[in-house]
C-alpha positions as CSV (number, residue, x, y, z in Angstrom):
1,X,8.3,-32.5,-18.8
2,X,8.3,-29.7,-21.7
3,X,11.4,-28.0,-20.5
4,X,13.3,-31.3,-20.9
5,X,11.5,-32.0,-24.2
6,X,12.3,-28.4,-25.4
7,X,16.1,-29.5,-24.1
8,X,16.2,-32.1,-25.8
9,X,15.8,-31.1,-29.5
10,X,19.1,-29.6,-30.1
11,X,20.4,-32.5,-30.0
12,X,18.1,-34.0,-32.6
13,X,19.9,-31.3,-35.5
14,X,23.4,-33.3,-35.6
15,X,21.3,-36.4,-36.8
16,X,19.1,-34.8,-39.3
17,X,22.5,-34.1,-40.7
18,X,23.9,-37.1,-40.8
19,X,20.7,-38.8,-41.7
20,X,20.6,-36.4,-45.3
21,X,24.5,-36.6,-46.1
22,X,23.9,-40.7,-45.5
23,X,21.0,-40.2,-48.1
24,X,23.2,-38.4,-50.6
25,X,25.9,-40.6,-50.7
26,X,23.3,-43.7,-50.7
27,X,22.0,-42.1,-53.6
28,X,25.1,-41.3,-55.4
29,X,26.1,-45.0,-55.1
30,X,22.9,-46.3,-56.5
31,X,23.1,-43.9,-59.5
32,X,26.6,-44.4,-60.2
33,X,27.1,-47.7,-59.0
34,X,28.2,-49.2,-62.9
35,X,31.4,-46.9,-62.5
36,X,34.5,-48.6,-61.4
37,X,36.1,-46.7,-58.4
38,X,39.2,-44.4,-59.0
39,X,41.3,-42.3,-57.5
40,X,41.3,-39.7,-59.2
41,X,41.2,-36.6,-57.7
42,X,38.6,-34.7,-60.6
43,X,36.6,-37.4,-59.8
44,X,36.2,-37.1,-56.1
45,X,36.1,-33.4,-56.2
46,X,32.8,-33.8,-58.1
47,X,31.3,-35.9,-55.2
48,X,32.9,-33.5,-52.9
49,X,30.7,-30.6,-54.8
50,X,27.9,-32.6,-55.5
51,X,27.7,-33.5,-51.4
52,X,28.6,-29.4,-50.2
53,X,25.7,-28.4,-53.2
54,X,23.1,-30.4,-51.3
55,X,24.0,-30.1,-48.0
56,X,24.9,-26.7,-47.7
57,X,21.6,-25.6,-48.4
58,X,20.6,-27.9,-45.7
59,X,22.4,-27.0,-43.2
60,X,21.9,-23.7,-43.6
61,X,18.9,-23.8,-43.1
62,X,18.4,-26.1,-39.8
63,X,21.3,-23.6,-38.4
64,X,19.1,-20.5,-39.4
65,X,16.1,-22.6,-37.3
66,X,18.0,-23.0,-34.7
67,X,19.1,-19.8,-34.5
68,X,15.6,-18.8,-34.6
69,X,14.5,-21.1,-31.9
70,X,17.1,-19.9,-29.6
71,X,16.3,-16.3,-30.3
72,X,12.7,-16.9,-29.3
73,X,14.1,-18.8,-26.3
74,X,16.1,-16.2,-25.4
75,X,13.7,-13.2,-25.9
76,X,10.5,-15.2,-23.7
77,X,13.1,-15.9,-21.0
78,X,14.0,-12.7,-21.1
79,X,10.6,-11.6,-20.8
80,X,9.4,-13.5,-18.1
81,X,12.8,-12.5,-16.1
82,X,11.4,-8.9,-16.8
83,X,8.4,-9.6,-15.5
84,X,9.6,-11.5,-12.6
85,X,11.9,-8.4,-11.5
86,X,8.6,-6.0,-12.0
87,X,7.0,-8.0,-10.1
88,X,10.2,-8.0,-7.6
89,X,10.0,-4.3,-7.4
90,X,6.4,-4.2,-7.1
91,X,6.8,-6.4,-3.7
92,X,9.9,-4.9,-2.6
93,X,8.0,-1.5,-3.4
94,X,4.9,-2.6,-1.4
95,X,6.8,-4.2,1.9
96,X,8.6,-0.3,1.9
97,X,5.5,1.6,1.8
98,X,4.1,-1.2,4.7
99,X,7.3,-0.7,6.6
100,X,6.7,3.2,5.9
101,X,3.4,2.7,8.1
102,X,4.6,0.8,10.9
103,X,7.6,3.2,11.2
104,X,4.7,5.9,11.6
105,X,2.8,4.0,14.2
106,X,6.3,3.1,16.6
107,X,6.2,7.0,16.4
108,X,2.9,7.4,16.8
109,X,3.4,4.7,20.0
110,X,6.5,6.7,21.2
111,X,4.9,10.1,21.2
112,X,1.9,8.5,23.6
113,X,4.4,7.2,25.5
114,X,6.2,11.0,26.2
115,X,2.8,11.4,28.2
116,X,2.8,10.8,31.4
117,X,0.4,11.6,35.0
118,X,-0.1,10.7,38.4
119,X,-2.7,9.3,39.8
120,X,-4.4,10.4,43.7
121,X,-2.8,7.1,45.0
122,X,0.7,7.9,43.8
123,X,0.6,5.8,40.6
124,X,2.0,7.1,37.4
125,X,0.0,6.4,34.2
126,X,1.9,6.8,30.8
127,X,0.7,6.8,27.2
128,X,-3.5,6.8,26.8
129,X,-4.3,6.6,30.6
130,X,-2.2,9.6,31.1
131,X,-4.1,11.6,28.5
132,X,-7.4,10.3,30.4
133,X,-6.3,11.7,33.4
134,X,-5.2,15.1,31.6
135,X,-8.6,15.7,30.6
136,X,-9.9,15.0,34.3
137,X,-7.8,17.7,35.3
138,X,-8.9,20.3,33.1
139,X,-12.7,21.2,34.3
140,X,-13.0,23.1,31.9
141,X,-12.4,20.4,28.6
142,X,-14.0,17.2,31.5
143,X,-17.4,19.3,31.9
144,X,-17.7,19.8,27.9
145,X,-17.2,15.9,27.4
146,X,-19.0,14.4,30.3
147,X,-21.9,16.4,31.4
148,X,-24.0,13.7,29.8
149,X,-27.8,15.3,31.2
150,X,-26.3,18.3,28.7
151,X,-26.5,15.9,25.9
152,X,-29.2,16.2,22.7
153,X,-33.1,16.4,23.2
154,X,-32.8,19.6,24.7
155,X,-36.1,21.5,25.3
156,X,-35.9,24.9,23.7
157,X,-37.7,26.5,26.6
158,X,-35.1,25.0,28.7
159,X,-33.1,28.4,29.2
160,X,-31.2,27.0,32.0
161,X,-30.1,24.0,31.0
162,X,-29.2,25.6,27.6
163,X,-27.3,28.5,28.9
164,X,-25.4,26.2,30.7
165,X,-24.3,23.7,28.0
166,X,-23.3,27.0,26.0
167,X,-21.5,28.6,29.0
168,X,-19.7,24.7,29.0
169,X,-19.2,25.3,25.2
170,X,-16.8,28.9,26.2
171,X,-15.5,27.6,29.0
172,X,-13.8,24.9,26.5
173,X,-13.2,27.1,24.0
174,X,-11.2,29.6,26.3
175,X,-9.7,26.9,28.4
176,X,-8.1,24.9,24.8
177,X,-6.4,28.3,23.7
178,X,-4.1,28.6,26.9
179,X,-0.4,28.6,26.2
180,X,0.0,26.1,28.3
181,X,-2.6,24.0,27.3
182,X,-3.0,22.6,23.8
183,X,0.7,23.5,22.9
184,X,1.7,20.5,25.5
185,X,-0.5,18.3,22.7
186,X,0.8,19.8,19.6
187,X,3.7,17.4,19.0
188,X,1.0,14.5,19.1
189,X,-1.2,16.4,16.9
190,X,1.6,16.8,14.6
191,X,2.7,13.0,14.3
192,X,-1.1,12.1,13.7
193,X,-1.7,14.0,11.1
194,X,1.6,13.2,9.3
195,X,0.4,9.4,9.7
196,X,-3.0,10.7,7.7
197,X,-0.8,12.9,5.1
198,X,1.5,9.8,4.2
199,X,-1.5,7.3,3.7
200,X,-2.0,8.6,0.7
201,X,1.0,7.4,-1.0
202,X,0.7,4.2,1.2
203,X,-1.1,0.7,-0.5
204,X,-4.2,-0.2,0.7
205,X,-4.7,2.9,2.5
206,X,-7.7,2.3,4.0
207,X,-6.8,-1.0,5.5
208,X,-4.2,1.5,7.1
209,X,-6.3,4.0,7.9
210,X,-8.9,1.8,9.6
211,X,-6.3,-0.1,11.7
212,X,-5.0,3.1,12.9
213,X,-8.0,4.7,13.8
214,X,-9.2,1.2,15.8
215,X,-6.4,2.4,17.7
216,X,-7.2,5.9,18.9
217,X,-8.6,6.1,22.6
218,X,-12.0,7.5,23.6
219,X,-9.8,10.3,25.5
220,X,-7.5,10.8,21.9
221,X,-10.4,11.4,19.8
222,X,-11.8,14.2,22.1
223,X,-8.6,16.0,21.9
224,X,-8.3,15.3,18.4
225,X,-12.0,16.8,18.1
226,X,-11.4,19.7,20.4
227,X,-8.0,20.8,18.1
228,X,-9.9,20.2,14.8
229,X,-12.7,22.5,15.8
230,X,-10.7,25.6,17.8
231,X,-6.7,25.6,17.0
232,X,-5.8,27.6,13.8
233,X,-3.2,24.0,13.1
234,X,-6.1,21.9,13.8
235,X,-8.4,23.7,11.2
236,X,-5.7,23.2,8.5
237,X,-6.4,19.6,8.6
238,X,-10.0,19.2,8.9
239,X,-9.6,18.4,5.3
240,X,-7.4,15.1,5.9
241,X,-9.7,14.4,8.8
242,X,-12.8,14.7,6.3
243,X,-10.8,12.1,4.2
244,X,-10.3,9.4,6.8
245,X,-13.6,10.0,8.6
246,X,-11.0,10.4,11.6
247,X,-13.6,11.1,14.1
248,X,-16.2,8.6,13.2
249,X,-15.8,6.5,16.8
250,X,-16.0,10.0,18.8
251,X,-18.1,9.3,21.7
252,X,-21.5,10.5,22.2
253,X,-21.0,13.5,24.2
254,X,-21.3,17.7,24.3
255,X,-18.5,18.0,22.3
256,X,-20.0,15.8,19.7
257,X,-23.3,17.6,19.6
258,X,-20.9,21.1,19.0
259,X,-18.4,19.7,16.9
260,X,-20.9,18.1,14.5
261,X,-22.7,21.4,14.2
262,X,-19.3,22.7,13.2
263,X,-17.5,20.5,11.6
264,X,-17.8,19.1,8.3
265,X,-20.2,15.7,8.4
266,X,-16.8,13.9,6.5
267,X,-15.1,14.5,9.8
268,X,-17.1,11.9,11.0
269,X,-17.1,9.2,7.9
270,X,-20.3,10.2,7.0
271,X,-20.5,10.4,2.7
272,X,-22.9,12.0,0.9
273,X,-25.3,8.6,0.7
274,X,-25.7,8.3,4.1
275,X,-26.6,11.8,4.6
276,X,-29.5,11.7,2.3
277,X,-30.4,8.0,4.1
278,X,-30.6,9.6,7.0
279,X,-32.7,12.6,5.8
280,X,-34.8,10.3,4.1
């Protein structure tokens, strides 16, 4: 309803004009209304001056109103077309950095998928089950995450049983810095991180974050824990990891007991406040 009322009053100028001149020459009849009519030209060129010297004025100034009204049309639709591009740009700007993400995670899918392993009964497992069955295979890295009657409460007179959790702990150690061991990982290592590294320029990060680590396997985040704590790549980005809490849904396990010993508490998304919860 207002933008047809704000149409409309355009149209209203013409009659304003038209409404004045009818007044003027209304009034010039009433005054002079004794005088016979004549045709001479002096004559008429003095209504003609006495109409232009009153109207003139007039119309003037309705045309400067107008003027002014269309200006301040003009410059409020072109601000709310400025704002409706920003806000175009901002969208546009947003679904990029979205799509940005999900590009990262079909890479992040395609790089589990590379991973494959077969089974004792002849079936092939690809993606997470195949890193699963990795970790079975490598006694060394399957003793230092399962060995559950290893885990916490240990007695400290228990030599035995702590000698052995610490010969588990080399074993590990010296088993995760073969050639041929943690280098077959390093191109999934690589992509995860990247995912962490561009999160920060992404929106809603941690709505990202937190949807990508739901993600991550029992058998991902043990790897993930093993390279944070003994590759030289892995320690370079224990300082992402502290950022994202990346290993906050590690199972409870050896490794967990180590790594929390050696890793920063952020690696696991524990802040500051509920550290000193916990202490108190």
């Amino acid at each position: 309803m207002k933008q047809l009322k704000s149409e409309s009053h355009p149209h209203r100028w013409p009659w304003f004009v038209l409404l004045a001149a009818g007044i003027l020459v209304l009034s010039y009849a009433y005054v002079f209304q004794a005088l016979p009519w004549t045709s001479d030209p002096s004559a008429w060129g003095s209504f003609g001056d006495y109409m232009g010297d009153l109207l003139n004025p007039a119309v003037s100034t309705l045309t400067l109103i107008v003027a002014i009204k269309v200006w301040a049309d003009q410059r409020k639709e072109l601000e709310e077309t400025k704002r409706a591009l920003n806000d175009q740009a901002e969208t546009a700007q947003a679904n990029r950095r979205e799509q940005r993400f999900f590009d990262l995670m079909q890479v992040y899918q395609q790089t589990l998928d590379t991973f494959q392993g077969a089974t004792g009964r002849g079936d092939t497992r690809h993606g997470k089950p195949a890193l699963g069955l990795w970790i079975k295979r490598h006694a060394q890295l399957n003793g230092m995450v399962n060995t559950a009657a290893l885990r916490g409460h240990l007695n400290p007179g228990d030599q035995r049983l702590r000698a052995l959790l610490e010969n588990s702990i080399t074993e590990a150690r010296q088993h995760w810095i073969k050639p041929d061991v943690a280098e077959r990982l390093n191109h999934y290592f690589r992509v995860v991180f990247r995912i962490l590294k561009d999160a920060e320029d992404l929106l809603e990060q941690d709505r990202f974050i937190r949807l990508f680590r739901a993600q991550l396997s029992q058998s991902e985040l043990l790897l993930l824990g093993l390279n944070l704590w003994i590759a030289d790549e892995g320690k370079k980005m224990q300082s992402v990891a502290c950022d994202y809490g990346l290993l906050k849904h590690l199972p409870q396990c050896n490794l967990r007991d180590v790594l929390e010993s050696e890793l920063p508490p952020l690696v696991f998304g524990r802040t500051f406040a509920k550290l000193k919860k916990g202490q108190d």
